[in-house]
Every structure is written in C-alpha cells, then in structure tokens.
N, C-alpha and C positions, 0 to 999 in steps of 0.2 A: 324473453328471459334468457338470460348466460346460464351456460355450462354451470358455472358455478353456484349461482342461486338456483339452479335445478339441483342441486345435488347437495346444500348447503348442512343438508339435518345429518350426512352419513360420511365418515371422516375419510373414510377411502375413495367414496364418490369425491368426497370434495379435493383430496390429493390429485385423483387422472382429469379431475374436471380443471383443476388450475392447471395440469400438464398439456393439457392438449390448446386449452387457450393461450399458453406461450406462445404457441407457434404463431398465433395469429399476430399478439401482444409485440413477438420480433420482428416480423414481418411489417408491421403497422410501423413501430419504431425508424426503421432504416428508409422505407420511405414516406415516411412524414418528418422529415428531421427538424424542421421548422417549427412542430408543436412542440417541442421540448429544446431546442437550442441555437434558438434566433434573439436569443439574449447574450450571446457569446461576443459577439463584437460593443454590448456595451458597458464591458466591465468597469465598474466606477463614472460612469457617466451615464448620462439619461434616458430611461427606458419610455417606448409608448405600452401602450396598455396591455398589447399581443403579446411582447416581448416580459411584461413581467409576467404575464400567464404562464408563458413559455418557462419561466424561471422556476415558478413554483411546481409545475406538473414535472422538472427535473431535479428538485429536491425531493417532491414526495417519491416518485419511483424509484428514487435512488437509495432507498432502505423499506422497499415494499415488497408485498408478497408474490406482485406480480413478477418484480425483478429478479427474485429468488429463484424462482419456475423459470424464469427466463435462463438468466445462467445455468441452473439445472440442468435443461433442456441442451444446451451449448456444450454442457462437461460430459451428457450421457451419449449425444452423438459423436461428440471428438472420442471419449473412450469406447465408444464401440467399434468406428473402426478403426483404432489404435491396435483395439484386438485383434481382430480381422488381419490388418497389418502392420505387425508388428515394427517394420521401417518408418511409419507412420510415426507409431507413437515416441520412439527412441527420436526421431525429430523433434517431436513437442519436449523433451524431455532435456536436450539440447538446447532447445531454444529458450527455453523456461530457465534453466540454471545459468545458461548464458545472458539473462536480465540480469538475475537478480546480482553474477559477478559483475558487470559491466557499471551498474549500477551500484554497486558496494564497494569494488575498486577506487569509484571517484569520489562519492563521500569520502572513503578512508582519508583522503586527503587532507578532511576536514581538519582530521587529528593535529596537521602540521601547523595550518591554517592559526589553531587555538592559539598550539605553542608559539609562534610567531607573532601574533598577536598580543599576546602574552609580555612577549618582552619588553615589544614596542611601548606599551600603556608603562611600565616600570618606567622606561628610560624617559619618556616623555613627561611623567608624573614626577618623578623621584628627581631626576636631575636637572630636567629644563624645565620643570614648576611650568607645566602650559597646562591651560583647561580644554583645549580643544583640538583635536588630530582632524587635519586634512588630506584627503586621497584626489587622485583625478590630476589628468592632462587634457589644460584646458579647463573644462567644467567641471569643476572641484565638489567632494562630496565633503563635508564639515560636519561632526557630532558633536559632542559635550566626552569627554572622559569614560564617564559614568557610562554614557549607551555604549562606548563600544567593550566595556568591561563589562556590563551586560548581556551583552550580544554573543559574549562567549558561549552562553549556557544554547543559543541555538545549534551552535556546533554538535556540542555535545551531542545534540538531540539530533540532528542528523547523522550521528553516527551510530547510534543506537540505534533510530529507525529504518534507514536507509540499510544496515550494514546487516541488519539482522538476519535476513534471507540468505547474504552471500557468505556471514559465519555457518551457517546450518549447512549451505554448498560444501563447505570448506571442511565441518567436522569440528568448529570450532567451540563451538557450545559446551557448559559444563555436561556432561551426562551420569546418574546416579543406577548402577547396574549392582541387580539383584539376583535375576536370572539369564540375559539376554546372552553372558558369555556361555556360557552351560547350555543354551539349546542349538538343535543343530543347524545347518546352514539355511533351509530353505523355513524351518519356525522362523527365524528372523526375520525373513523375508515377510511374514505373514502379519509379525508384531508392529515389523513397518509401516506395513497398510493398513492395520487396524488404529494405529497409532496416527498416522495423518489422519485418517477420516474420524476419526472414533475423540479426539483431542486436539488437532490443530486446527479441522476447519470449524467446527462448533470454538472454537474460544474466540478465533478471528472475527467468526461473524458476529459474535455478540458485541465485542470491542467496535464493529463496523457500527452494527445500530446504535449505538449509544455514540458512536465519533463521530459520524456524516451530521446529526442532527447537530451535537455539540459545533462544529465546527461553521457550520450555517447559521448556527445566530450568534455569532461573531463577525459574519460578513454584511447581514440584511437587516433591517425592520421593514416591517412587525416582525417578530422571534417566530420563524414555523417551528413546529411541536411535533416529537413521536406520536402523541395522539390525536393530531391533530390529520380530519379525513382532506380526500383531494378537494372536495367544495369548501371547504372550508378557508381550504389554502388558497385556492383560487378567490375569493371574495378578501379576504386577506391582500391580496395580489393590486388592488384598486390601490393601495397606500403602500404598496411597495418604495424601496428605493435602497441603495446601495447606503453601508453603514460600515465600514470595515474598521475592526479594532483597532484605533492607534494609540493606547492608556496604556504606560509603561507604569511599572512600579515606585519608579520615583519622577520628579521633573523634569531632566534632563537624559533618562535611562531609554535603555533599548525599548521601541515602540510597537513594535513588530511582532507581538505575540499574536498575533491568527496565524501566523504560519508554523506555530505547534500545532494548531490541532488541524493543519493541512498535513504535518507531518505525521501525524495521529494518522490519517485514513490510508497516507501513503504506506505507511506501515501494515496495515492491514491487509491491504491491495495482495503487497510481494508475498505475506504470507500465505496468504490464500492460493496465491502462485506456486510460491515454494512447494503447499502440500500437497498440490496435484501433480507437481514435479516428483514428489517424492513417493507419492502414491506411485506416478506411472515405472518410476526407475525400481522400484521394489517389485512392482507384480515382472517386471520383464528378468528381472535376475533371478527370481523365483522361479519363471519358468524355463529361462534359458541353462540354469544353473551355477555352480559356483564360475564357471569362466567369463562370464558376464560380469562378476562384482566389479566393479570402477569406472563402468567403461561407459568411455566417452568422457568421463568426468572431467574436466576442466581445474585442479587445483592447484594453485598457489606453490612456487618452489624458492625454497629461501636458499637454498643450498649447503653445503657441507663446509663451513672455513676451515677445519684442520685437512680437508680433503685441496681444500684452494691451497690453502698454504704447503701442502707435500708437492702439488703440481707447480708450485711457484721454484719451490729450491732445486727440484729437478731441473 
C-alpha cells in the first residue's frame, strides 16, 4: 500500500504523503521516458498500442495530482535554495522574465503580421475580385479569401496569449490602486507575494485544468475526461487514434482552431512562470531594499522624440 492510501482518511497525512512520493513519481518520470512519450514521433500518424498507452498516461498526468506534487516539489527545492542564495534565485528571476520577453517580443510581431494581412485581403478582394491568395516559392500554399480573413483572429490570440507574461514584465497591464501607492516600500513588496501566490497561481492553474483536457479532445478520439481515472484511460487507449480539429466556421474559413486551445495552455504555462518570476523578484527587493527595485529588469525603451529631435538640430 502507498504513502498515500496509508494516509488517505487525514488531509495533512494525505498532503506529506503525496509530497514525498513526488520525489519518487519525478525520479520514475525522467527515467522512464518511454512510459509517457514514445508517442511523440507519431504525431498524426499511426500508433502501436505501447505508444497510445504512452499518450494517454501523458494526458492523464498532465492535470493530476501527482503532477501538482511534482512541480510543488520542483518550486519548493528551487525556492529554497534561492533563499539560501540569493544569486541563485536573482538568476531564476532572469531567466524567467527573459522567456516570457523573448517570447512576447515575437509574438508582438503578430500585430503587424494582422495589419498586413489586412490589406492584402482588401486589395486582392476589392480590386482584383480573386477568391484565392497564394503564398510560397516553389510549393505554394493556396486558401479560399475567407480562411485567411479568418485566420486573423489567430493572431489576435497569439498576442494576448503569448504577450501576456511579457506586458506584466513590462508594467503594462491596467492596474486598479486603492491602497498600494499609500503603503510603504517593503508592504508592497509583501502585497506582491501574496498577490502572485494568493491570485495568479490559483486562477492559472484552474484555467490549466479546465484547458489541457479541453485542448486534448480536440486532438484525439475517444474524448479523455477530467474525470476520467488513469485505467480508464488506458483501456480507452485500445481505440485510440489521432483526430485533430480541422472544422472551420464556414466552408472555405480558417481550419486551424486546435491551435487556440494549444494557445489556451501556452498561456497558462507563461503565467504560471511569470508568478514565480514575480514572487521570486518581490521577496528579493523586500529584502534587499529599495536599491534593489528594477533590477535586472529587462524593459522595453521606446525613447524620448522631442529629446531625438533637440539632438538632431544640434
């Protein structure tokens, strides 16, 4: 009998009992990679039986309670010794916000992407009356009007979700302040950390569980289920086979919706980054003090034009 069925009737037992079997649960994970993702090479093409097994025991962990414990486990050793050292964690801290810019950067691009696209469908619609835009040198990619005037709205949504991490990097977010400018330097610092943990990472992770499963039965049949246990899934697994959304809204529109709700978990992902990012830069400016606030920050310089322009007549 497990840790956890030994300890299932008392809620604290059952807390250290699924914390301490993480360790085993990651250690089992890393090297057995095969029980969970020797399904990776055959994406859209034909599995044997091993390999949809493999699929399903990586949907189910991937919004279970083992996986919880597990990352748990992963964020309580990295913050410990962040603490411990503090170089440490001002690196995680780094490298975390330097994702989500790097990553928000290039999305942003999307923006132009739209508007260029944009035009293109006018001129091609409105003046040269064609019903179909072809891209490509050489092997040409050919749509219907309609998909790529649909295909807009993905944009969109990669800039929301993709961007959203590196607006929060940036400061960019609306924010709605009641007391925050009124307390003093190191309260804030405190409102930070309760603020990531206390509302960012609880809202992402419910958006996870409710996005990983959505997003999975739109890739697979049979539909696996939140409720649905790991045997269940694995007997399931016999009748597996690749089923990826391709039903657009009309007949000739953009086909491509599974990859919202791939954008859906991506989105999640960065946040969940972001607030460990923003957890760890808050307890270190807390207790470095105020000489600490920015630092390292990475943001965005659009620069001064009336300042270009005095440097220019000079």
């Amino acid at each position: 009998m497990g840790l956890v069925e030994a300890w299932g009737g008392n809620a604290i037992g059952w807390f250290f009992a699924n914390l301490i079997e993480a360790f085993y649960n990651l250690f089992y994970a890393i090297f057995n990679p095969g029980m969970w993702l020797s399904w990776i090479p055959t994406i859209n093409g034909p599995m044997e039986t091993e390999q949809k097994e493999a699929l399903m025991r990586f949907i189910y962990y991937g919004a279970s309670v083992e996986f919880f414990f597990v990352v748990l486990i992963i964020f309580l050793t990295i913050t410990t010794i962040g603490v411990i050292n503090n170089r440490f964690m001002w690196g995680c801290v780094r490298g975390l916000e330097g994702f989500a810019n790097a990553v928000g950067r290039i999305a942003a691009w999307a923006g132009l992407l739209m508007v260029l696209q944009q035009i293109v469908i006018i001129f091609m619609q409105r003046i040269f009356a064609v019903s179909e835009i072809s891209i490509g040198f050489g092997a040409t990619f050919t749509k219907d009007i309609s998909w790529w005037s649909e295909e807009l709205k993905f944009y969109n949504a990669m800039i929301v979700c993709l961007c959203a991490a590196y607006t929060f990097v940036q400061g960019g977010h609306v924010r709605v302040d009641l007391v925050y400018s009124a307390i003093s330097y190191r309260a804030k610092r405190v409102v930070d950390m309760l603020g990531s943990m206390v509302f960012m990472v609880p809202g992402a992770m419910i958006i996870w569980l409710y996005g990983w499963f959505f997003m999975w039965r739109h890739l697979i049949v049979p539909n696996p289920s939140a409720s649905d246990t790991l045997e269940r899934l694995l007997t399931k697994a016999r009748a597996l086979r690749w089923n990826i959304e391709t039903i657009g809204f009309s007949p000739n529109g953009f086909n491509a919706y599974f990859m919202f709700k791939v954008l859906l978990v991506a989105f999640t992902l960065m946040i969940l980054l972001q607030a460990v990012a923003f957890l760890y830069r808050s307890y270190l400016e807390f207790k470095e003090g105020p000489e600490s606030e920015g630092k390292f920050l990475d943001k965005d310089q659009l620069g001064d034009p009336t300042a270009e322009l005095v440097a220019d007549i000079h």
